[in-house]
C-alpha positions as CSV (number, residue, x, y, z in Angstrom):
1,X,44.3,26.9,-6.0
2,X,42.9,28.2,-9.7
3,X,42.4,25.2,-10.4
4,X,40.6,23.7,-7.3
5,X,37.8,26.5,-7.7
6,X,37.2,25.6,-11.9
7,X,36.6,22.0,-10.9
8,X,34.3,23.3,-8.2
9,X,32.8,25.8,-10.8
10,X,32.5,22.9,-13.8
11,X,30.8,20.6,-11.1
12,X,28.4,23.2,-9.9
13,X,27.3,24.3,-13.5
14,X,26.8,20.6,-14.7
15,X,25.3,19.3,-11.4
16,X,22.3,22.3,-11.9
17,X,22.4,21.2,-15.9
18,X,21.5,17.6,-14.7
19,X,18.9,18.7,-12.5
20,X,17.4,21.1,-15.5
21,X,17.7,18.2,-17.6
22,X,15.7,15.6,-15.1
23,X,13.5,17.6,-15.1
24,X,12.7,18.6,-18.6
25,X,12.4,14.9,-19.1
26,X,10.2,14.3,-16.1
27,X,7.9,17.5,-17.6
28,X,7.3,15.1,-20.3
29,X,7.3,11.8,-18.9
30,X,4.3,11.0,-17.0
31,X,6.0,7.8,-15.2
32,X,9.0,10.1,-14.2
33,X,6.0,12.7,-12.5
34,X,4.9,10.5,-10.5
35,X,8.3,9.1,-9.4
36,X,9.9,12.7,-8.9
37,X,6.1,13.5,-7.2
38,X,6.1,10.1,-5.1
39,X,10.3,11.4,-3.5
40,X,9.1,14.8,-2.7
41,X,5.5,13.5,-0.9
42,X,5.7,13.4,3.0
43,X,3.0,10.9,3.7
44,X,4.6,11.7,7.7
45,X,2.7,15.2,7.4
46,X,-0.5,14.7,8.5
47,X,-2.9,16.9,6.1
48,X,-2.4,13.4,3.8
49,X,-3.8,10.8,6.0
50,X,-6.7,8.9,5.6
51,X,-8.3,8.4,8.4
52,X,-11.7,6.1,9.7
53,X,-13.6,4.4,7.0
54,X,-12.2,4.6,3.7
55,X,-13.5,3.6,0.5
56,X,-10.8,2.2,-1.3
57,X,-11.5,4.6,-4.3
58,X,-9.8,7.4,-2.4
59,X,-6.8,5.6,-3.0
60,X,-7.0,6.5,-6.5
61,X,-7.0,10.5,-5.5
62,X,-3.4,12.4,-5.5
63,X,-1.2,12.1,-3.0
64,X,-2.2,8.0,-2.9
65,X,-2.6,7.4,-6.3
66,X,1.2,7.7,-6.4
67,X,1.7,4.3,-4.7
68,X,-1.7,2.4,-5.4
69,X,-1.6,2.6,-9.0
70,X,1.7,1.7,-9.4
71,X,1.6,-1.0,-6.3
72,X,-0.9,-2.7,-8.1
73,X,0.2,-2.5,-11.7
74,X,3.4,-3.8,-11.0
75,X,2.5,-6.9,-8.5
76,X,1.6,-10.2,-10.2
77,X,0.1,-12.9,-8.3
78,X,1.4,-16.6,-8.2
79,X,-1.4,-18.1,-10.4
80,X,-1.4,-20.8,-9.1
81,X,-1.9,-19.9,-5.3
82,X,-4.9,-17.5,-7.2
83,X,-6.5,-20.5,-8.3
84,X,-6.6,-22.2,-5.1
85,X,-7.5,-18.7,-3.2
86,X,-10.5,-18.2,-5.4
87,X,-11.8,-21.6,-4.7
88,X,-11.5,-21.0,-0.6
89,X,-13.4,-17.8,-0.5
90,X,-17.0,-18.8,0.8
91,X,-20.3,-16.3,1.1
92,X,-19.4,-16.1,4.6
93,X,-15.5,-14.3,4.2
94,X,-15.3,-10.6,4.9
95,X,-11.8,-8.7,5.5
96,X,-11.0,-5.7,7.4
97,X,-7.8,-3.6,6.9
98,X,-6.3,-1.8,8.8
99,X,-4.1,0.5,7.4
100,X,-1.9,3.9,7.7
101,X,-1.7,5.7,4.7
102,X,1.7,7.2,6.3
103,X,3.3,3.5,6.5
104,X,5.3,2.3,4.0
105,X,4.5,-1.5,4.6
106,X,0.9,-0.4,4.2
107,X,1.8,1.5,1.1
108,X,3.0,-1.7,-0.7
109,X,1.0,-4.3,0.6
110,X,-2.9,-2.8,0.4
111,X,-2.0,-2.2,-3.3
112,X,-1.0,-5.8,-3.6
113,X,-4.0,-7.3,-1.7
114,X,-6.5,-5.0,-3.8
115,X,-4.8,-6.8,-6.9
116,X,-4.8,-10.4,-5.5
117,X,-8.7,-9.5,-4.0
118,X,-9.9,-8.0,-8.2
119,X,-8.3,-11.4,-9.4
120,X,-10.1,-13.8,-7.8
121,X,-13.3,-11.9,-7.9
122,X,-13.6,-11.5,-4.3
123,X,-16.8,-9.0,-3.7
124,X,-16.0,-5.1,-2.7
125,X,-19.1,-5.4,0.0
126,X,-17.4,-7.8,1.7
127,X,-14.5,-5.7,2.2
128,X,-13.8,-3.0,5.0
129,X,-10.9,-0.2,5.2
130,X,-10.1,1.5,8.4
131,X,-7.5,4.0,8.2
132,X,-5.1,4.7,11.4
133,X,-3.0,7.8,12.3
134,X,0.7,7.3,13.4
135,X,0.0,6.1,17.1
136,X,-2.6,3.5,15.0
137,X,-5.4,4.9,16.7
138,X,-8.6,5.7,14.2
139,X,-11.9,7.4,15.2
140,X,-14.2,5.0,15.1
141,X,-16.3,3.4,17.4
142,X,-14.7,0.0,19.1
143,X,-11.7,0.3,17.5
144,X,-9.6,-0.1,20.8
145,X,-11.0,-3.9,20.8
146,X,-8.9,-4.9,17.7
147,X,-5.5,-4.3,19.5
148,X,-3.9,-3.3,16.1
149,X,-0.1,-2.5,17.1
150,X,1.3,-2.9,13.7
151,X,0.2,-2.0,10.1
152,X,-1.2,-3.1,7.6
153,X,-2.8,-5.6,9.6
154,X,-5.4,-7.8,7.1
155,X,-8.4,-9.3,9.6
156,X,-9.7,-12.3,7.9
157,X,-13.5,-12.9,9.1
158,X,-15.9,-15.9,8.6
159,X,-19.1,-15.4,9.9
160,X,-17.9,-12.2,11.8
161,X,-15.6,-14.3,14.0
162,X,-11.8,-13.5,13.5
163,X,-10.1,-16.2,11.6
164,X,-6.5,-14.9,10.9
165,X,-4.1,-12.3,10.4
166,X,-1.6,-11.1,8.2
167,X,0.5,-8.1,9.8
168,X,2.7,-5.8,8.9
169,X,4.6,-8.3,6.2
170,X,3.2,-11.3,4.9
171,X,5.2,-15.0,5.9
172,X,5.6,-16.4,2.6
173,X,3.6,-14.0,-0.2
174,X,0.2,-12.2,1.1
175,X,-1.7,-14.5,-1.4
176,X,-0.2,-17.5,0.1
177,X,-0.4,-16.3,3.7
178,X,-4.3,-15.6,2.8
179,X,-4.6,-19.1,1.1
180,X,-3.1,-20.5,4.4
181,X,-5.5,-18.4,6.6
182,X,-8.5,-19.7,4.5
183,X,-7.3,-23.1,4.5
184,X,-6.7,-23.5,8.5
185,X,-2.9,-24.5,6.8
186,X,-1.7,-21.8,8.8
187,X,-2.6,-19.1,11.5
């Protein structure tokens, strides 16, 4: 029995030792803050939603900077899809997203469509962020008539009239699925 409880003591005092040790290194490690900060956020709890219009510059403001920054530093673009994407925006393309800043799917793809969207130079007027609670309802005015039911959902729009969607999770990659959209390859 002596002998049952010093293993249980030994693995108690070096399982809090690890812990003191994770985070001494996380207490210097910027990457590891934002990790160890990123498992302990509950985008569920409400206070950290962003809700209605949303200027995609919020996403750079803690809690959300926690999976934009990284989202975006870490995805890279087929180039060659880029090429071809850049060459199919006309003056007459604007997107709306719909997001939940709760969603995971939103969490990873908005990060990845803001880098595909800075690559090919597509203009930031021409893009419009609507941010939905967890029933994907948001308060703004007609927002019923775009029958979102899952998110992200990307709204691709020439001329104001719908031409495509990407929801939830792109078909192939989110900059082919966009090259499809703009292409009439696919909808």
């Amino acid at each position: 029995m002596r002998p049952a409880i010093a293993i249980i003591f030994l693995a108690a005092l070096f399982s809090s030792s690890c812990r003191t040790s994770r985070n001494m290194i996380a207490a210097t490690s910027s990457a590891a803050e934002q990790q160890s900060e990123n498992q302990k956020m509950n985008y569920a709890d409400p206070s950290t939603w962003l809700l209605g219009y949303i200027n995609p510059g919020m996403f750079s403001n803690h809690p959300h900077s926690e999976w934009y920054v990284n989202g975006r530093e870490s995805y890279i673009p087929e180039p060659a899809v880029l090429e071809k994407l850049g060459s199919a925006i006309g003056n007459d393309l604007s997107v709306l997203v719909v997001l939940g800043t709760w969603c995971g799917d939103s969490r990873r793809e908005v990060p990845r469509f803001m880098k595909i969207i800075e690559q090919t130079g597509f203009p930031a007027e021409r893009l419009t962020f609507l941010g939905v609670d967890i029933t994907k309802n948001s308060p703004v005015g007609g927002f019923d008539t775009l029958n979102i039911e899952r998110v992200p959902t990307f709204i691709f729009l020439k001329n104001k009239v719908e031409t495509g969607r990407i929801i939830e999770t792109p078909v192939t990659s989110l900059e082919q699925d966009m090259l499809n959209i703009l292409t009439d390859i696919e909808k």
